[in-house]
N, C-alpha and C positions, 0 to 999 in steps of 0.2 A: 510184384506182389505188395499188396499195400496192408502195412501191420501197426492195425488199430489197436488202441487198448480196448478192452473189451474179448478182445479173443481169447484168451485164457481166463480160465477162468478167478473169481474175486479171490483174493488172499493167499494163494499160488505162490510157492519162491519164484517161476519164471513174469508174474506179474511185478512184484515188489523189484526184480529186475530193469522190469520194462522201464517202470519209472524212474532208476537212477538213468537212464538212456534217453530222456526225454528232451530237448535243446528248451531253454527258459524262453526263445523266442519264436521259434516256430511250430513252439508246443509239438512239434515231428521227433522222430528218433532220429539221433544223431546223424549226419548225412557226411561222406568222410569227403575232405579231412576234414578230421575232430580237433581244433586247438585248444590247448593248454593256458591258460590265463595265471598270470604270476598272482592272482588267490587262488590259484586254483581248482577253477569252478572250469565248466568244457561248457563249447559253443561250438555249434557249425563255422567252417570258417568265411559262407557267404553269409551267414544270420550276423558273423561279428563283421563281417567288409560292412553290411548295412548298417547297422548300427555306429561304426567308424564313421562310414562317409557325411551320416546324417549328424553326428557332430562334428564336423569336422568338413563343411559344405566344399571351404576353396581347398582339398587337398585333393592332390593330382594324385595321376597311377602312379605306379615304380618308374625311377631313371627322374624322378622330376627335382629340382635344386629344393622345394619345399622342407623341412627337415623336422618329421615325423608330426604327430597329433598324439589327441588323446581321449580319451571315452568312456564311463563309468561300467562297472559291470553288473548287468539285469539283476543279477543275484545278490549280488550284496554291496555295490552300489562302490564297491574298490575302483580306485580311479590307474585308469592303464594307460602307463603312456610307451607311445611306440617309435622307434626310428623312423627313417625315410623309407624304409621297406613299407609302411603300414602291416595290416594284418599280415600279410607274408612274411614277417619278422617273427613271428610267432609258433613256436614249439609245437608240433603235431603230437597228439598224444593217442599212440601207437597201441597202445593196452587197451584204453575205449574202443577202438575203431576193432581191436581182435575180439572183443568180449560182442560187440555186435553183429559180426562175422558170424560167432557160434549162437552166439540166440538167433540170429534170423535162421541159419539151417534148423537147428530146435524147431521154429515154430512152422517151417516148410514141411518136416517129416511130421505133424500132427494134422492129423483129419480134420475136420471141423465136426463139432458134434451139433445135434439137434440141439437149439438155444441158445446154440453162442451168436448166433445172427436173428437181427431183430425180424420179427414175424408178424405178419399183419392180422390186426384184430377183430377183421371182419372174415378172411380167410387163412384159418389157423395152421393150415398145411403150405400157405405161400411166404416165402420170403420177400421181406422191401427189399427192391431190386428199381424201383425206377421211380423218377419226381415229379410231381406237380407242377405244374409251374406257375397253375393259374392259380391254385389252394395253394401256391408254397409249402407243401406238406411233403412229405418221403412216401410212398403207398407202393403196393404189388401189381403186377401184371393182371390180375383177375378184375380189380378192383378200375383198373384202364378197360377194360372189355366188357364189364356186366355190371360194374361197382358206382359210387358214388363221382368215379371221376371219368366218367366214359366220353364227356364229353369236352374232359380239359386237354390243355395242352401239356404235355409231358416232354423229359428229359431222359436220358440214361443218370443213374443216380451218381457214376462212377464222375461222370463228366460236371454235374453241379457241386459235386463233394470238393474235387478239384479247385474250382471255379472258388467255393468258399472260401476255402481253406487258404486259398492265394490272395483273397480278400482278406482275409482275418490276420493273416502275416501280415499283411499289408499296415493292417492298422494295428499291428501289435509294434512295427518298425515305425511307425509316427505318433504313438504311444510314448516309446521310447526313445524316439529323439526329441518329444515332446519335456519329458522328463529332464533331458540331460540341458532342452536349454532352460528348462526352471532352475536345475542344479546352479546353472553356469549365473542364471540373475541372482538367485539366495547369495552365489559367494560374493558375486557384484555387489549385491547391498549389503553383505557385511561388509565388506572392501571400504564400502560408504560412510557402514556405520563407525569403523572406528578411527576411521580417516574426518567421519566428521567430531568426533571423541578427541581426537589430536588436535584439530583446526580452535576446537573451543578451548581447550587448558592452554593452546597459544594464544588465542585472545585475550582471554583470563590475564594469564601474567603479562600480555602491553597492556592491559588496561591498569593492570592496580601502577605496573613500572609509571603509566602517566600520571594517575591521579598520585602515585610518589612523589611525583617530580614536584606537581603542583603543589601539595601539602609542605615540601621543603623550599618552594620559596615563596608559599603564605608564611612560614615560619622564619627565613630570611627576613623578608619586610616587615615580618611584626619585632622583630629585634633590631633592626634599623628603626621603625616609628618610637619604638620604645627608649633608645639610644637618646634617640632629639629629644624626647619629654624630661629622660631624666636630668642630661644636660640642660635644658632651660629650666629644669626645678633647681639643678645645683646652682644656678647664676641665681638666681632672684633669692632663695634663701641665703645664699652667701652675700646681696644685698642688704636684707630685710635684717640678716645678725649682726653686719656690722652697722647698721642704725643703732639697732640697741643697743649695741657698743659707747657708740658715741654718747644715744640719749642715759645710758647706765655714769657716762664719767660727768655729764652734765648735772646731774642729779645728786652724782654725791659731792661738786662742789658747790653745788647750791645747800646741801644738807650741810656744809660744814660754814657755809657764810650765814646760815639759819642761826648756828650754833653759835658761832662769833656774836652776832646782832644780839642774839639773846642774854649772853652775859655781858657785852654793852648795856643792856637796856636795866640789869640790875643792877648796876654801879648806883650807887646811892649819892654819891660825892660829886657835886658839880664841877669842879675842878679837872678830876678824874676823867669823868665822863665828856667833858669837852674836848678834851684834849685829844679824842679821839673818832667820836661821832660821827664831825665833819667826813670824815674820811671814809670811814667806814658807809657810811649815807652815799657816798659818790661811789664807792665801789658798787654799792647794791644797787645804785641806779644802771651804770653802765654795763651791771651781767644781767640787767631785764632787760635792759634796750636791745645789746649785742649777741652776737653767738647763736642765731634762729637754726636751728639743725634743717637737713632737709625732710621731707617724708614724701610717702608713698602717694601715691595716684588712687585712687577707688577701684575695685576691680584689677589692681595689681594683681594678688594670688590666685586670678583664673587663670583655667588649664583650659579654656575653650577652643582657644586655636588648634588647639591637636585633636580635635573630634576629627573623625572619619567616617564617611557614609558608605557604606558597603553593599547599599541596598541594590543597588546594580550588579555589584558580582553576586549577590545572590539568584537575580533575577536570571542571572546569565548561565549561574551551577544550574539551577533548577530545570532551564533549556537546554542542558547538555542532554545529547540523543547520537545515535551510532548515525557515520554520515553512509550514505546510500548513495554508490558508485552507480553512473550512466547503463551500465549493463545493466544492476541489481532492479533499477527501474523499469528500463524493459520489460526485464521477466516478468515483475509484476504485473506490468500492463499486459504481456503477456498469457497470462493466470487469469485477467479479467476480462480478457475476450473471449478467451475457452470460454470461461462458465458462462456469460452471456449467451455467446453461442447455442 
């Protein structure tokens, strides 16, 4: 006996029943054994085998070295994971399978009343009882013999109901293994994305660790160039001061053979004044002639030889670019023949 909903009638406690007994995938009433799902939730235990197998393509029957799968459940999408039993590993749940026991006798000892079966709208007294096949439509016996389908081809309704119903499971179970392998890409591409999340904060820090490295020995070298400049400034100022030195002591005996000459030259007294002149005349000739100090060259106090032209490492910063491994190339050629294509 087959127990549709619809037989009892709408808002019935034996209806509100019906549908806690209803399996999520084969939209059937529970078909025993009823297993138990660690949420909780009850399935047939061939509606959960299909559902297993079709995630779970390469897992063999019982006895095989495999070592168990695993498969979301319809209901609320909890993920089960199972031994090497597979679904056989799974809890029968004994209270369902009793509670169906007594509703289906329940709904065996009740009549069928006038209405609870669908009726056909051209013959009010006939019940749908057989199918169309050519209308694809459900229609009564009277309706095959005098009715709008007298001249189609018909089925027993029992037998296309069947027929559906085996269909609709069908694609309720590739529905659902349709789902579990979206499930199965979404965690893939989280898997991706924070794997590729990881992959860039490791780039990240070799890149700044390089451009570190670099920046500590542009700053090496620039304390080295710096080094040489200041030593060639300390040598040539330590020349250039003790010139001055020398032209500073020249200066001031010139300034005191000035001073000598000058009070020679007021001596009033010829006597006086001879007696000394000669000499002094000889002295002052021979600190003009003698004693030339040395001096500097033109362009002594440039710094030009320590220019540096950098304009090539710039040129060269400016061309840094991440290098592109023989693989990475490919792909992209890769990438540009798809879309060509």
């Amino acid at each position: 006996m087959d127990f549709q909903a619809g037989i009892l009638q709408d808002g019935s406690p034996m209806e509100s029943l019906e549908k806690q007994l209803i399996c999520p995938i084969c939209l059937e009433m529970f078909s025993k054994p009823v297993v138990i799902l660690p949420c909780q939730h009850n399935l047939c235990r061939k509606c959960a085998n299909d559902v297993f197998q079709a995630a779970n393509p390469y897992w063999q029957s019982r006895g095989s070295l495999i070592s168990g799968g695993r498969f979301r459940c319809p209901s609320c999408r909890h993920e089960v994971l199972l031994d090497r039993h597979g679904v056989y590993g799974l809890q029968r749940n004994l209270l369902v399978e009793n509670i169906i026991d007594i509703y289906k006798q329940e709904c065996s000892s009740r009549p069928l009343k006038k209405g609870e079966h669908p009726m056909c709208k051209e013959h009010e007294d006939e019940r749908i009882n057989i199918y169309c096949v050519t209308c694809e439509v459900p229609t009564c016996s009277m309706c095959k013999v005098f009715g709008a389908h007298k001249d189609c081809e018909v089925a027993p309704l029992q037998t296309i109901f069947q027929g559906q119903k085996t269909e609709l499971n069908n694609c309720i179970s590739m529905l659902v293994a349709g789902n579990d392998r979206i499930q199965t890409i979404i965690s893939q591409l989280e898997d991706s994305c924070q794997s590729t999340e990881e992959n860039s904060e490791a780039a990240k820090r070799e890149l700044c660790a390089r451009f570190d490295a670099l920046a500590a020995l542009l700053e090496e070298k620039k304390s080295e160039l710096l080094q040489r400049i200041s030593h060639e400034q300390g040598d040539k100022t330590a020349f250039i001061q003790s010139l001055i030195c020398q032209y500073k002591e020249q200066l001031e005996k010139s300034s005191r053979l000035v001073e000598t000459a000058v009070q020679a030259a007021e001596e009033t007294g010829g006597a006086a004044f001879l007696m000394n002149a000669k000499q002094l005349i000889k002295t002052i000739v021979e600190a003009s002639k003698g004693g030339r100090l040395e001096k500097i060259e033109q362009g002594y106090e440039s710094m030009d030889a320590f220019s540096v032209s950098l304009d090539h490492l710039t040129e060269a910063i400016r061309a840094l670019d991440f290098d592109i491994a023989e693989e990475d190339e490919e792909y992209f050629d890769g990438e540009e023949e798809e879309v060509e294509e």
